[in-house]
N, CA, C and O atoms as CSV, one atom per row, in Angstrom:
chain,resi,resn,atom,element,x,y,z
A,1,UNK,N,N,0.846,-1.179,0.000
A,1,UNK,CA,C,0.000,0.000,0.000
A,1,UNK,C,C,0.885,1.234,0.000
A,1,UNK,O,O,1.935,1.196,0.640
A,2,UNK,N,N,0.556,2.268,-0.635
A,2,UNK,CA,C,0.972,3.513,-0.858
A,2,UNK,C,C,0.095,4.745,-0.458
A,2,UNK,O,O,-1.118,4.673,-0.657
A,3,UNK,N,N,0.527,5.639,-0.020
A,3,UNK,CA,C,-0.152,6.762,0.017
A,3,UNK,C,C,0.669,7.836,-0.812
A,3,UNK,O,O,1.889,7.988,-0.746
A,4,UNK,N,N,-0.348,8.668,-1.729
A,4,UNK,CA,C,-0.146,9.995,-2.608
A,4,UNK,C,C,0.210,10.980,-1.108
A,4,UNK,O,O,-0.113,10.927,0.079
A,5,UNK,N,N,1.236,12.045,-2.160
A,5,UNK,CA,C,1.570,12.991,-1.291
A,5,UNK,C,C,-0.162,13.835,-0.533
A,5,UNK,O,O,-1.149,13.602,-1.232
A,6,UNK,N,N,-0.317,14.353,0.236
A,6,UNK,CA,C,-1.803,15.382,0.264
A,6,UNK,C,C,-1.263,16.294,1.134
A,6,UNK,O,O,-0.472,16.188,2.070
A,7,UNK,N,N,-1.970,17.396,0.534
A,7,UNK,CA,C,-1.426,18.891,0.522
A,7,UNK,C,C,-2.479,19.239,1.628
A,7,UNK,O,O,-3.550,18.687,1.377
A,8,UNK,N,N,-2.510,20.187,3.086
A,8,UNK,CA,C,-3.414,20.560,3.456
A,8,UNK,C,C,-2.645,21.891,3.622
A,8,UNK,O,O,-1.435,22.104,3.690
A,9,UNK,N,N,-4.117,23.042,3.682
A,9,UNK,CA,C,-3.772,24.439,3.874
A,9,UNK,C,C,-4.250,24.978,4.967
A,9,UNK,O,O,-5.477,24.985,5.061
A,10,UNK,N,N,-3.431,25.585,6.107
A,10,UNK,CA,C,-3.331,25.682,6.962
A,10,UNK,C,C,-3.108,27.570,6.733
A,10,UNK,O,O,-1.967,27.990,6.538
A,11,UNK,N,N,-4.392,28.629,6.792
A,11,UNK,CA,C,-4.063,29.497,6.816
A,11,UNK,C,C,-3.748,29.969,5.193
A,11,UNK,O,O,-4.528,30.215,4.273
A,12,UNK,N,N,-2.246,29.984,5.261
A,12,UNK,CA,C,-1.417,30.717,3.876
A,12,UNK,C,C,-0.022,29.491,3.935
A,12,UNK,O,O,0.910,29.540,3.132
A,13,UNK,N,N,-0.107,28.694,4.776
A,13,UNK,CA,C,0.724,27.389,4.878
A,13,UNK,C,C,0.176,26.315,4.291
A,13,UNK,O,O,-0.929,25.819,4.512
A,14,UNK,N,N,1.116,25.935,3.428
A,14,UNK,CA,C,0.534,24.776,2.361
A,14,UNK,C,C,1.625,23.927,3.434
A,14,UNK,O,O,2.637,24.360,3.985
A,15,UNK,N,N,1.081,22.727,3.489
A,15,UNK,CA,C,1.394,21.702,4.550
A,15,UNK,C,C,1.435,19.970,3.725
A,15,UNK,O,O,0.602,19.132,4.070
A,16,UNK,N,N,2.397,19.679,2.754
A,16,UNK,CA,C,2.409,18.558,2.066
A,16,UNK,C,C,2.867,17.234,2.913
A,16,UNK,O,O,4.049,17.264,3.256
A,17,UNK,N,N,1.830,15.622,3.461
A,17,UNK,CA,C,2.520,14.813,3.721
A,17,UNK,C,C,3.053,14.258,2.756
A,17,UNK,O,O,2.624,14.658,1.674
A,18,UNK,N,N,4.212,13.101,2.691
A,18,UNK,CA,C,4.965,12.649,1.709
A,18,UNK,C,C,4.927,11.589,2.329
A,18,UNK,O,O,5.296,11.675,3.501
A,19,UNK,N,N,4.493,10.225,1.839
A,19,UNK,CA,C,4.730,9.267,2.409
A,19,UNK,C,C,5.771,8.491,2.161
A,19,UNK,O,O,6.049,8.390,0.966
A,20,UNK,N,N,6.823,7.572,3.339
A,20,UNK,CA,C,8.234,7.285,2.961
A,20,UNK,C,C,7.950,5.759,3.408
A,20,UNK,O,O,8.584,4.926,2.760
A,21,UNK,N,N,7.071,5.251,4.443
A,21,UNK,CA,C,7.092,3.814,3.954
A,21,UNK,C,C,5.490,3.297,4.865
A,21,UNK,O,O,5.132,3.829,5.916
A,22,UNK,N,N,4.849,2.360,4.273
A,22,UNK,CA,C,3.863,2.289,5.489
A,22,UNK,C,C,3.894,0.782,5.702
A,22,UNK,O,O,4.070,0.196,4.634
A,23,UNK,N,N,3.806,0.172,6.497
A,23,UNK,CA,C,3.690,-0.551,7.186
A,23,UNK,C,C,2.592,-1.148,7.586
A,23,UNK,O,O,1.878,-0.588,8.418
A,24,UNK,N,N,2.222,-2.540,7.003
A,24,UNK,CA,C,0.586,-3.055,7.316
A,24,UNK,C,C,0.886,-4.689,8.024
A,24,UNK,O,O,0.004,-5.543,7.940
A,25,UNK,N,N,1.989,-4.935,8.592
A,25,UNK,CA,C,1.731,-6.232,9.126
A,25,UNK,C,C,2.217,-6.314,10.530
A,25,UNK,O,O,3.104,-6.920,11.131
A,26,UNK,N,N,1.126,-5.323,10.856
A,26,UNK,CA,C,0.563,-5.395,12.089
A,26,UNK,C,C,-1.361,-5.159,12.621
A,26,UNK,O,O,-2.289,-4.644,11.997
A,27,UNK,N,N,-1.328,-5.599,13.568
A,27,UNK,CA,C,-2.669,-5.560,14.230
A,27,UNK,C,C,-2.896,-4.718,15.127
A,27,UNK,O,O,-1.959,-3.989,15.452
A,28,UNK,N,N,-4.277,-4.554,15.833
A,28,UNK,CA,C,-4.240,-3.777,16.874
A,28,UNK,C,C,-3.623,-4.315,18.333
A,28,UNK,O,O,-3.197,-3.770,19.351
A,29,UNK,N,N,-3.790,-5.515,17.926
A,29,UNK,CA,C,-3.823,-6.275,19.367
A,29,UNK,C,C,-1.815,-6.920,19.454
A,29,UNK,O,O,-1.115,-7.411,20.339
A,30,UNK,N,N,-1.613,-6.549,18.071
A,30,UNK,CA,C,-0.269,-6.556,18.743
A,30,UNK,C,C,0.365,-5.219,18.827
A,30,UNK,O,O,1.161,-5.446,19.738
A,31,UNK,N,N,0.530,-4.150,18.544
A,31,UNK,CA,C,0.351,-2.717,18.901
A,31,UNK,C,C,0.394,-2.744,20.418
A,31,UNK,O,O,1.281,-2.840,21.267
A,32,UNK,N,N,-1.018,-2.612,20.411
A,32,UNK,CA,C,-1.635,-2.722,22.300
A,32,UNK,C,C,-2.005,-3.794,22.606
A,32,UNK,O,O,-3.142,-4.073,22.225
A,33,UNK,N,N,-1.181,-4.945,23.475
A,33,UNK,CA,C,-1.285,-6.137,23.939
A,33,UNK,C,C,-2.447,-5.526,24.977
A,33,UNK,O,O,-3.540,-6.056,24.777
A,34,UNK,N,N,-2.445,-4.705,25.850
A,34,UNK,CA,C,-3.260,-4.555,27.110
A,34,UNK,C,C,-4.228,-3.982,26.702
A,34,UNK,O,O,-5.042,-3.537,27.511
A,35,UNK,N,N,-4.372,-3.863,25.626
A,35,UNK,CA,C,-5.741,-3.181,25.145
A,35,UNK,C,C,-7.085,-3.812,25.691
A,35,UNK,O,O,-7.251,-5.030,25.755
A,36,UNK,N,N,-7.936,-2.972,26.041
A,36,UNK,CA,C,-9.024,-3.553,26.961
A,36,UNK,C,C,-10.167,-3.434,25.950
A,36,UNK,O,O,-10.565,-2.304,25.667
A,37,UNK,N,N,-10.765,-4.582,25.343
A,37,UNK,CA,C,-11.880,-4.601,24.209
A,37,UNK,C,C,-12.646,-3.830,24.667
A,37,UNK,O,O,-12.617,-2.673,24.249
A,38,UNK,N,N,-13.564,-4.205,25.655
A,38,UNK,CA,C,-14.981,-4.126,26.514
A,38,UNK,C,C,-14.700,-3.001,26.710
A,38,UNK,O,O,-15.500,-2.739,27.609
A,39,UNK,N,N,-14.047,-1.949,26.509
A,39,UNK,CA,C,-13.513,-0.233,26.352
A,39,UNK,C,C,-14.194,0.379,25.198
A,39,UNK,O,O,-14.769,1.467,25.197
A,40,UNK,N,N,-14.032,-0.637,23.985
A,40,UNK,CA,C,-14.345,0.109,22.750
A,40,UNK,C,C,-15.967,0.292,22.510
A,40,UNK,O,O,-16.883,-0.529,22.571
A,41,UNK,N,N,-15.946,2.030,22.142
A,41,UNK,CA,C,-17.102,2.168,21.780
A,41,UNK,C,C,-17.586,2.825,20.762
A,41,UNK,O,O,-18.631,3.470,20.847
A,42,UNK,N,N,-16.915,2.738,19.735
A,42,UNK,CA,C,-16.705,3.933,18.623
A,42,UNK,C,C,-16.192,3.097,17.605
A,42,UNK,O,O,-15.004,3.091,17.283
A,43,UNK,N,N,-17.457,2.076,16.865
A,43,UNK,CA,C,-17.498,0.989,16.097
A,43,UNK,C,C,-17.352,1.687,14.303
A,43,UNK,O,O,-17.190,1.002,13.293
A,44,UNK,N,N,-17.469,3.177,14.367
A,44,UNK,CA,C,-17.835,3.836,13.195
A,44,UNK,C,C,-16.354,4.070,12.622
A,44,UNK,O,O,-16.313,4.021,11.393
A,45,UNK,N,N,-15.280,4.286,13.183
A,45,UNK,CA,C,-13.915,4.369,12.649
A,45,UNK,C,C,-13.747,3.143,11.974
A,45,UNK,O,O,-13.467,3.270,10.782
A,46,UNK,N,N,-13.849,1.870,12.447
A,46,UNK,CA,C,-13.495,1.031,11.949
A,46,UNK,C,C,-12.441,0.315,12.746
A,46,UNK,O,O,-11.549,-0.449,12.376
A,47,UNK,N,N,-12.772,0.760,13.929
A,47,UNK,CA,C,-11.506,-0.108,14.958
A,47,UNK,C,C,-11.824,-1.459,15.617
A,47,UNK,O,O,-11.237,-2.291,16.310
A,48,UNK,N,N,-13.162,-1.258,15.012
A,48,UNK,CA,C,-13.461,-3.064,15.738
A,48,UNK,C,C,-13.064,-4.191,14.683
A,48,UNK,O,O,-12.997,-5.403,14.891
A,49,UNK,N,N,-12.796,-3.438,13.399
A,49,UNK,CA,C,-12.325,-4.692,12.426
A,49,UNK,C,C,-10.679,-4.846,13.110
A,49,UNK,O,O,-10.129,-5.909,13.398
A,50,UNK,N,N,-10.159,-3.574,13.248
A,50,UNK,CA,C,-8.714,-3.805,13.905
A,50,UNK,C,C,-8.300,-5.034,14.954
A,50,UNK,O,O,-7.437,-5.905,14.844
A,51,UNK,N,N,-9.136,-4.794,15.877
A,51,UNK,CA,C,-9.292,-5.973,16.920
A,51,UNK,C,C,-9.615,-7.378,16.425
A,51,UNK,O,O,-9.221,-8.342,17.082
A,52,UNK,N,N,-10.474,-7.587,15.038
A,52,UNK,CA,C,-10.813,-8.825,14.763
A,52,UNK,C,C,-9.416,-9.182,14.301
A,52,UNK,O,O,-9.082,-10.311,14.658
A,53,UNK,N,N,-8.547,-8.541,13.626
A,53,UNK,CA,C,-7.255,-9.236,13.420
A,53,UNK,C,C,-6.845,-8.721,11.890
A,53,UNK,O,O,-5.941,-9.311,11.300
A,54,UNK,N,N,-7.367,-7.877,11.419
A,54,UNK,CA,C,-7.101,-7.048,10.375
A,54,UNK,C,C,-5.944,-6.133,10.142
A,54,UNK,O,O,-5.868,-5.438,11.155
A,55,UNK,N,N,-5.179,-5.856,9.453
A,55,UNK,CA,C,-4.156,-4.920,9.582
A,55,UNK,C,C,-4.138,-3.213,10.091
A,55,UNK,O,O,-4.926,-2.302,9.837
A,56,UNK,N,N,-3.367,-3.235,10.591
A,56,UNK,CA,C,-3.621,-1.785,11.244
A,56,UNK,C,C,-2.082,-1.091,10.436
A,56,UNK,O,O,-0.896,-1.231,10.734
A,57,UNK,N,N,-2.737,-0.347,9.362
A,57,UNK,CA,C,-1.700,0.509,8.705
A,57,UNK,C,C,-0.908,1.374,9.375
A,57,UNK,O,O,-1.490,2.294,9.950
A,58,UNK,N,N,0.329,1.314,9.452
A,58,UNK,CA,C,1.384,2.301,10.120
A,58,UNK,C,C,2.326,2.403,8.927
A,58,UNK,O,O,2.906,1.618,8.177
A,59,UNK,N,N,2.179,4.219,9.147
A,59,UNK,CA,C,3.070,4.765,8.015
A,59,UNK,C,C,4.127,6.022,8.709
A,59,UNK,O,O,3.827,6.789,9.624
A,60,UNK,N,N,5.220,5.960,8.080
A,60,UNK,CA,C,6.057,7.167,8.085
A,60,UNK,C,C,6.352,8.084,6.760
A,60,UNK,O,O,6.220,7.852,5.558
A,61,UNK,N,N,6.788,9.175,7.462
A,61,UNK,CA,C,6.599,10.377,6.300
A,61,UNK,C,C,7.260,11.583,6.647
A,61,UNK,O,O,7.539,11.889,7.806
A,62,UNK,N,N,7.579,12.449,5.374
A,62,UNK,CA,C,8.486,13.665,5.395
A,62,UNK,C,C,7.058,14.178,4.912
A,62,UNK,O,O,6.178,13.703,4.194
A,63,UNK,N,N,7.248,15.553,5.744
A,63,UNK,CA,C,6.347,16.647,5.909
A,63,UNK,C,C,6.804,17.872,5.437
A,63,UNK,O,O,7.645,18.436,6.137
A,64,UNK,N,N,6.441,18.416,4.406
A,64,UNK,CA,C,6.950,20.031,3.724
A,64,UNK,C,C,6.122,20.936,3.505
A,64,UNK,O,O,5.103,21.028,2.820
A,65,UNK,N,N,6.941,21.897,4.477
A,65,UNK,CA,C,5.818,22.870,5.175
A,65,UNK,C,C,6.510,23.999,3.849
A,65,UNK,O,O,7.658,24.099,3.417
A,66,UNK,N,N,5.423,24.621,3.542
A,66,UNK,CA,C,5.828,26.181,2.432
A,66,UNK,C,C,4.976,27.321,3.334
A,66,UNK,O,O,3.805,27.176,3.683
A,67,UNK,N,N,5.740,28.373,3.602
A,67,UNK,CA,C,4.887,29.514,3.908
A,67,UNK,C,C,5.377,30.938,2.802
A,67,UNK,O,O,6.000,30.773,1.753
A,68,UNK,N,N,4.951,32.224,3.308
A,68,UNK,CA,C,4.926,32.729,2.327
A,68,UNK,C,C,7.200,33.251,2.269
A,68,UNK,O,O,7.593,34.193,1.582
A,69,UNK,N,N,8.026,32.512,2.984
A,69,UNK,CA,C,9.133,32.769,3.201
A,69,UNK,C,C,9.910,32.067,2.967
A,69,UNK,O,O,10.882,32.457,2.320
A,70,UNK,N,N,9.785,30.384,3.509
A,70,UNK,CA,C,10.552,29.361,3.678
A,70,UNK,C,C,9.814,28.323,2.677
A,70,UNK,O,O,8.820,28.584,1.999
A,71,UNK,N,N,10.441,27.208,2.723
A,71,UNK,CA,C,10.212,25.786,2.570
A,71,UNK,C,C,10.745,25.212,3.240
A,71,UNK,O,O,11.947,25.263,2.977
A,72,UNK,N,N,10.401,24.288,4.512
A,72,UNK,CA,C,10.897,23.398,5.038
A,72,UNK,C,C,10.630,21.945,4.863
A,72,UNK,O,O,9.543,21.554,4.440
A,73,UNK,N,N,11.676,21.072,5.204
A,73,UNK,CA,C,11.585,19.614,4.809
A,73,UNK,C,C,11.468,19.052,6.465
A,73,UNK,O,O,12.244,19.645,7.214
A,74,UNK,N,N,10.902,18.357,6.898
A,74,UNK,CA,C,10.774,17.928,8.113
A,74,UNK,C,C,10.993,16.197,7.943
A,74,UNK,O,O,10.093,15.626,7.328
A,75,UNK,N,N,11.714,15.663,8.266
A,75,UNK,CA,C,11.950,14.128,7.885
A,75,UNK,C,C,12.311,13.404,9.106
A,75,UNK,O,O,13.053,13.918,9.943
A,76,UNK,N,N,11.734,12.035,9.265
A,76,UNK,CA,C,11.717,11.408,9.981
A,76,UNK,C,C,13.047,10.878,10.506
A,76,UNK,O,O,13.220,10.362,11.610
A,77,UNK,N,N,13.768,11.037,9.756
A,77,UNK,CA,C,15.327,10.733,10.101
A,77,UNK,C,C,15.772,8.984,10.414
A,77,UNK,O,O,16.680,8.629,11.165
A,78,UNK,N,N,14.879,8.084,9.633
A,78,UNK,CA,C,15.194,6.979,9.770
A,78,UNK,C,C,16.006,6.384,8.641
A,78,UNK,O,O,16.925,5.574,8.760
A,79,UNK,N,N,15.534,6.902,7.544
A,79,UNK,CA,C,16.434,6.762,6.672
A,79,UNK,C,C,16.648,5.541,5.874
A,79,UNK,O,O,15.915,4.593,6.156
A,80,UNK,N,N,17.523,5.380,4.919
A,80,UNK,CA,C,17.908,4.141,4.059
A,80,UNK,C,C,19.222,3.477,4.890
A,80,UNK,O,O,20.098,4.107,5.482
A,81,UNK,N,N,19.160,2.782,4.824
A,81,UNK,CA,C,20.331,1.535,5.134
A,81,UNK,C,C,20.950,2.027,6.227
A,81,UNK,O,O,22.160,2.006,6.453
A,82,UNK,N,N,19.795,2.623,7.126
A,82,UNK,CA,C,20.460,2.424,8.644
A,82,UNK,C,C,20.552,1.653,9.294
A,82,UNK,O,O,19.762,0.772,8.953
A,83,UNK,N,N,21.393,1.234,10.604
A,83,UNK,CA,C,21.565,0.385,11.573
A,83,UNK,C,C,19.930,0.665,12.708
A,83,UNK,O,O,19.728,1.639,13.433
A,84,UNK,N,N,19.155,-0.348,12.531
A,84,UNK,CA,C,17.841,-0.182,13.486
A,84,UNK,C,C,17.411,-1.937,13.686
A,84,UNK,O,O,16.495,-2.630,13.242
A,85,UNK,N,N,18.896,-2.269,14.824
A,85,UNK,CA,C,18.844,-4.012,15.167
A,85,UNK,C,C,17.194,-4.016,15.937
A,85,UNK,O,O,16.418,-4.939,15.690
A,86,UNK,N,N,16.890,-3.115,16.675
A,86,UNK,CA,C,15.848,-3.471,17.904
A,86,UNK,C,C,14.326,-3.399,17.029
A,86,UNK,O,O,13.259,-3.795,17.498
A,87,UNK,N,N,14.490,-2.857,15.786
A,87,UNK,CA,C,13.249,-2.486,14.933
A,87,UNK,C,C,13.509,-2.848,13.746
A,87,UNK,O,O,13.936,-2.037,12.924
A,88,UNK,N,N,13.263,-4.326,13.408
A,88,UNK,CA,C,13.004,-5.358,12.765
A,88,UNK,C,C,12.634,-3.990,10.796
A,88,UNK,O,O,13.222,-3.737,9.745
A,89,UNK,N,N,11.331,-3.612,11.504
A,89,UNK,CA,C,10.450,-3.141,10.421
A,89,UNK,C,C,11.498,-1.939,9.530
A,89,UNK,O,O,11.126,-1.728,8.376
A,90,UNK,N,N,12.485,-1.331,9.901
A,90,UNK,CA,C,13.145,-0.312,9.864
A,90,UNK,C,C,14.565,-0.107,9.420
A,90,UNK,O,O,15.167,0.830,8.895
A,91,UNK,N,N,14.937,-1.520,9.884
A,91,UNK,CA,C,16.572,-1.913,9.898
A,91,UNK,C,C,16.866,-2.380,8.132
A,91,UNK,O,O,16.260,-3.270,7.535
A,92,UNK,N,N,17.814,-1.613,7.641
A,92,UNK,CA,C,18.382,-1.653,6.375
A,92,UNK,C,C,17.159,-1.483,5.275
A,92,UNK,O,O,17.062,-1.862,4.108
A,93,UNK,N,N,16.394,-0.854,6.022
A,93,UNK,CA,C,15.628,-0.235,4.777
A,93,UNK,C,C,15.471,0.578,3.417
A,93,UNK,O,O,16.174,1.554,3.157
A,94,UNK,N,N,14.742,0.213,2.799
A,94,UNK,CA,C,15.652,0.768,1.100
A,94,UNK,C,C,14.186,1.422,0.790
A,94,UNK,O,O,13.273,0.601,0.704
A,95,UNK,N,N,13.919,2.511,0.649
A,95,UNK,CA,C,12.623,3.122,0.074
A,95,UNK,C,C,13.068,4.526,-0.686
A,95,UNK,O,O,13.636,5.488,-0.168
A,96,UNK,N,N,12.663,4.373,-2.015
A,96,UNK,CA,C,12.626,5.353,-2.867
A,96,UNK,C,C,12.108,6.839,-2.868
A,96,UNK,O,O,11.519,7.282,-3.854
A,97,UNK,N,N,12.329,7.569,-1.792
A,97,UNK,CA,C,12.354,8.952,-1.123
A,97,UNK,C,C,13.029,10.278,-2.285
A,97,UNK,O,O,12.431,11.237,-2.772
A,98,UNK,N,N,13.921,10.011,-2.385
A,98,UNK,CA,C,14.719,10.420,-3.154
A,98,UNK,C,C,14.108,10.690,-4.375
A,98,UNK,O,O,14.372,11.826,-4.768
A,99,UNK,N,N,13.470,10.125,-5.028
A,99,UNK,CA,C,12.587,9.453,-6.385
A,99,UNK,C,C,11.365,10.539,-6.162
A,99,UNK,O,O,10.982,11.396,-6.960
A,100,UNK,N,N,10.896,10.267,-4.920
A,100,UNK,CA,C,9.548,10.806,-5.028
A,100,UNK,C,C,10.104,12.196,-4.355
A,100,UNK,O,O,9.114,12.570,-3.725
A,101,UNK,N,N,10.760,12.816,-4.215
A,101,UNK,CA,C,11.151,14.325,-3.451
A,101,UNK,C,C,11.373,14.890,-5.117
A,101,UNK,O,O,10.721,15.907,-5.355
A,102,UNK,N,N,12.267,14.315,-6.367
A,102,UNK,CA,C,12.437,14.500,-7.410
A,102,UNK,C,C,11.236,14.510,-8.005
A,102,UNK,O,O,11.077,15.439,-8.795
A,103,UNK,N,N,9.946,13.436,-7.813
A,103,UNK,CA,C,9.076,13.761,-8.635
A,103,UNK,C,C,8.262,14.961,-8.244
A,103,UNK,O,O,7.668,15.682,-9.046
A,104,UNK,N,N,8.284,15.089,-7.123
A,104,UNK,CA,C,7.301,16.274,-6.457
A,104,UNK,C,C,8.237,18.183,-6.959
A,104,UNK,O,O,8.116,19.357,-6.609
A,105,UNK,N,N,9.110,17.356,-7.949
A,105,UNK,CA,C,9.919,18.969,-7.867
A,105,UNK,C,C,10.935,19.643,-6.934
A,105,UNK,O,O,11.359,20.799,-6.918
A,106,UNK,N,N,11.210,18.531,-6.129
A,106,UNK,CA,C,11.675,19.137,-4.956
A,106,UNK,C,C,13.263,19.313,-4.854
A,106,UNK,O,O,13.934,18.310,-5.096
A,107,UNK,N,N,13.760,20.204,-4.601
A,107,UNK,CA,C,15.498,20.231,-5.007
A,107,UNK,C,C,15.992,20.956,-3.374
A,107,UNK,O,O,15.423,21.627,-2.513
A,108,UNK,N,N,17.400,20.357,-3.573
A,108,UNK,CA,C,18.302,21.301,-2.318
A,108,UNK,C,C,17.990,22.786,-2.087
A,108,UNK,O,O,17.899,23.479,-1.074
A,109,UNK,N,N,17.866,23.011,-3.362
A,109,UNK,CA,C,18.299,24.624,-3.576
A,109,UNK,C,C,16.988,25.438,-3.226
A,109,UNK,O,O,16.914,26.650,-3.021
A,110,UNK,N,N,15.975,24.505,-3.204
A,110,UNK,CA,C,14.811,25.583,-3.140
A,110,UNK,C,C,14.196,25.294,-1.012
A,110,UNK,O,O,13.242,25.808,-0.428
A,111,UNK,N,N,15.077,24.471,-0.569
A,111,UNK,CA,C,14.775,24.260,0.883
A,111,UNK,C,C,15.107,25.360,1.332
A,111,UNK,O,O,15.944,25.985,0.680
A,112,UNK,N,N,14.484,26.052,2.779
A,112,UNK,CA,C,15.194,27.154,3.351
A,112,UNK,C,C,15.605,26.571,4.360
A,112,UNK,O,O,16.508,27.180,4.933
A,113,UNK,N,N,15.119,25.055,5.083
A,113,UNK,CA,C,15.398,24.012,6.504
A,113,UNK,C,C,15.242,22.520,6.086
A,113,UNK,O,O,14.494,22.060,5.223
A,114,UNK,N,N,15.953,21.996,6.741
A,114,UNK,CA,C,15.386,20.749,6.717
A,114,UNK,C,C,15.788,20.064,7.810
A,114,UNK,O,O,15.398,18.912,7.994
């Protein structure tokens, strides 16, 4: 699964997520082992399919904030082919960031932060 970049406007702040990897093989119930069912009451999200044993999507993402001054890049800092022994999901990961910062137009030169 993929998610498209989506732009929200905040004011005169255009606020783009970028999605960098998501993650679907997990559940709710392994998430929150202590999760207390007989709690849930808010069947309209769709969190009671979570509990039946359905995937519970987890995603990470670089966030680029534009105002009427800057462009900033806000990034998760996990990165490609880092060392992440304790996080299985994370460790020597290879995701095409790079690719999609290029397709979105996005260059060094036009960042004011990152």
């Amino acid at each position: 699964m993929e998610f498209k970049p989506k732009t929200y406007t905040v004011g005169d702040v255009e606020v783009t997520r970028i999605s960098e990897s998501v993650l679907d093989g997990f559940t709710l119930a392994s998430l929150l082992p202590d999760w207390n069912k007989k709690s849930l009451t808010n069947e309209k999200n769709g969190v009671s399919s979570l509990i039946s044993g359905e995937p519970a999507f987890l995603s990470t993402h670089t966030w680029l904030v534009k105002t009427r001054k800057h462009t900033i890049l806000l990034d998760t800092g996990a990165g490609n082919d880092k060392e992440h022994p304790f996080t299985s999901y994370f460790h020597h990961q290879h995701h095409p960031i790079l690719k999609t910062y290029i397709m979105l137009g996005l260059n060094r030169k036009m960042l004011t932060t990152f």
